[in-house]
C-alpha positions in Angstrom: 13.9 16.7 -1.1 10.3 18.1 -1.0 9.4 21.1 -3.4 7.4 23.8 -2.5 7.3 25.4 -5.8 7.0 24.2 -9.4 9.7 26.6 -10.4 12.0 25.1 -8.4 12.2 21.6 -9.7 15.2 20.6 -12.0 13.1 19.1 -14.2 11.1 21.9 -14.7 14.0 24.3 -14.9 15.2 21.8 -18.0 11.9 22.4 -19.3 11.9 25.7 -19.6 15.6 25.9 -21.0 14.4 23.9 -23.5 11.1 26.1 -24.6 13.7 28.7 -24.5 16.2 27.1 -27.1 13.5 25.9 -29.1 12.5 29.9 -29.7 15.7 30.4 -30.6 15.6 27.7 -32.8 12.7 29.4 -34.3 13.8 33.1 -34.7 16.9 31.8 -36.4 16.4 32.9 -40.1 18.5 30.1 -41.3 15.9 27.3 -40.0 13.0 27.8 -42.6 10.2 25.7 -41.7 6.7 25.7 -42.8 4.1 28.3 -40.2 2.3 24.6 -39.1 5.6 23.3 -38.1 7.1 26.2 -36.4 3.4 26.8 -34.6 3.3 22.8 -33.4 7.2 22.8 -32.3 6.7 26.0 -30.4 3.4 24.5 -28.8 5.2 21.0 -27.8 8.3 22.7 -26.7 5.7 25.4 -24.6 3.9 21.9 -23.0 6.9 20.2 -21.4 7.0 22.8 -19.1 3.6 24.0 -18.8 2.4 20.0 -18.1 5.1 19.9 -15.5 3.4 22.8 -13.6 -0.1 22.1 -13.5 0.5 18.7 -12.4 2.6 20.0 -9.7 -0.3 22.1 -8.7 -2.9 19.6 -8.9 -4.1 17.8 -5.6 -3.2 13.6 -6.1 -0.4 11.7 -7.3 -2.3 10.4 -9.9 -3.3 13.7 -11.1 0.3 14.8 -11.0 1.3 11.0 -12.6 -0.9 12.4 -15.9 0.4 15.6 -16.4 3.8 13.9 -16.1 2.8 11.9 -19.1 1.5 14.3 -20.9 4.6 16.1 -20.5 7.1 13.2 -21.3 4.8 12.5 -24.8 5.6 16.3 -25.6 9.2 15.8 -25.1 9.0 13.2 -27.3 7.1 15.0 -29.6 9.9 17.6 -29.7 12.5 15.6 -30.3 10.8 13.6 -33.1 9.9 16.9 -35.1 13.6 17.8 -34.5 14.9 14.4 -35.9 12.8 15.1 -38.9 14.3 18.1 -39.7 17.7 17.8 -38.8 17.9 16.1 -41.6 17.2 18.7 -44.2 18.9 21.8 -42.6 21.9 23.6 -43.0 25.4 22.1 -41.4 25.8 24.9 -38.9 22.0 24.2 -37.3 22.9 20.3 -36.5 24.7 21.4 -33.3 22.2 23.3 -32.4 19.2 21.0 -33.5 21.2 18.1 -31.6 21.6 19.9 -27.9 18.1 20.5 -28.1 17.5 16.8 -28.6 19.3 16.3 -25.6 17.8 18.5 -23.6 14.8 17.1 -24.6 15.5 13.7 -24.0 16.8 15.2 -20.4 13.4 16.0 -19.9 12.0 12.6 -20.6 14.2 10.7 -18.2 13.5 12.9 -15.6 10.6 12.7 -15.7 10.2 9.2 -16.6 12.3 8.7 -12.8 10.0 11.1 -11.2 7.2 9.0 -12.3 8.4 5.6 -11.3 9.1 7.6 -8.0 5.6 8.7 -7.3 4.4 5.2 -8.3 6.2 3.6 -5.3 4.9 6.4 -3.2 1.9 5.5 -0.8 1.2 9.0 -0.3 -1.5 9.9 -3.1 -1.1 13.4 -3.0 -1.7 16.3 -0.8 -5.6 15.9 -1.4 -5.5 13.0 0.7 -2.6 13.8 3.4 -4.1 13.7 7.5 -2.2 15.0 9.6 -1.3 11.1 10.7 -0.2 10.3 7.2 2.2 13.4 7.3 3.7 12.7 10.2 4.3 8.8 9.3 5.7 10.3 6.1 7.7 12.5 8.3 9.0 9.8 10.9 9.9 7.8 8.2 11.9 10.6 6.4 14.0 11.2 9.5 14.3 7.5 10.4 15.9 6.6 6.7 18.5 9.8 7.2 19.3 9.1 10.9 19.6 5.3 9.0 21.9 6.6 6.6 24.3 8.8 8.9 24.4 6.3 11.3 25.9 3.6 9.3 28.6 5.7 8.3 29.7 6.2 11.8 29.8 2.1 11.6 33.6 0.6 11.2 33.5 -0.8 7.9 33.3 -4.1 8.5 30.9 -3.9 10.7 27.6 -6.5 10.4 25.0 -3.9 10.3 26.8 -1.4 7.7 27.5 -4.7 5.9 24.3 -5.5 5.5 22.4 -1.9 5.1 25.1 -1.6 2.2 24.2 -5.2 0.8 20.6 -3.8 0.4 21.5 -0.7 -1.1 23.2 -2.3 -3.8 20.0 -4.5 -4.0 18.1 -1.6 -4.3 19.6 -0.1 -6.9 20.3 -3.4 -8.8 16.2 -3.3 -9.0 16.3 -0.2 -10.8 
């Protein structure tokens, strides 16, 4: 599936949820934290979603790969000040300290996926797209669905859905 806007991509969306929780978090009077932690947590949380973006608007795939990165490490960097003080905070804030954790670690493996994704890619972004290398991306597209619906039509047994299914399970063995 191709994206057209930032706004739309899951991982985004997660993203922002995230920043969301995290102000929460924040405005709840029973989590009393120090003004530099509450100012760094509220920037990290804010840079998940904000990397996500301007890498998404950027023109290569290695542009987009860095602001991926830089998004992941803030994720992380959530999750770590979270861990720290989950430890010291009232009973009835662990729930709440522990989903966003887990969003934040949703984050992560998205985007950690996305990356390896665009790694694989030989497009390098839409800087460097012809018109030949969008329709080669687009032949290719179409030829890997028509592949895909195709072998379903295919008896079971069948040789060549055999062996399309042998290197599926190949594929994602690799992974």
């Amino acid at each position: 599936m191709t994206y057209q806007r930032f706004e739309d991509l899951p991982v985004w969306q997660t993203a922002a949820r995230l920043y969301e929780t995290t102000e929460q978090l924040l405005d709840d009077s029973r989590f009393s934290v120090s003004r530099g932690y509450r100012d760094q947590l509220d920037r990290a949380a804010l840079s998940v979603s904000n990397n996500i973006a301007e890498g998404f608007e950027r023109g290569t795939t290695n542009e987009l790969l860095q602001f991926i990165y830089i998004a992941r490490g803030s994720a992380g960097e959530v999750r770590s000040m979270l861990a720290v003080k989950e430890r010291r905070v009232p009973d009835n804030l662990r729930s709440q300290i522990s989903d966003l954790k887990s969003t934040a670690e949703s984050c992560s493996r998205q985007l950690r996926a996305w990356a390896e994704a665009l790694q694989n890619s030989p497009i390098r972004g839409t800087r460097h797209l012809t018109e030949r290398t969008r329709q080669e991306a687009d032949r290719k597209k179409r030829a890997d669905a028509f592949d895909r619906e195709g072998m379903k039509l295919l008896p079971a047994d069948h040789p060549l859905r055999r062996a399309a299914e042998a290197r599926n399970r190949d594929l994602r063995s690799d992974i």
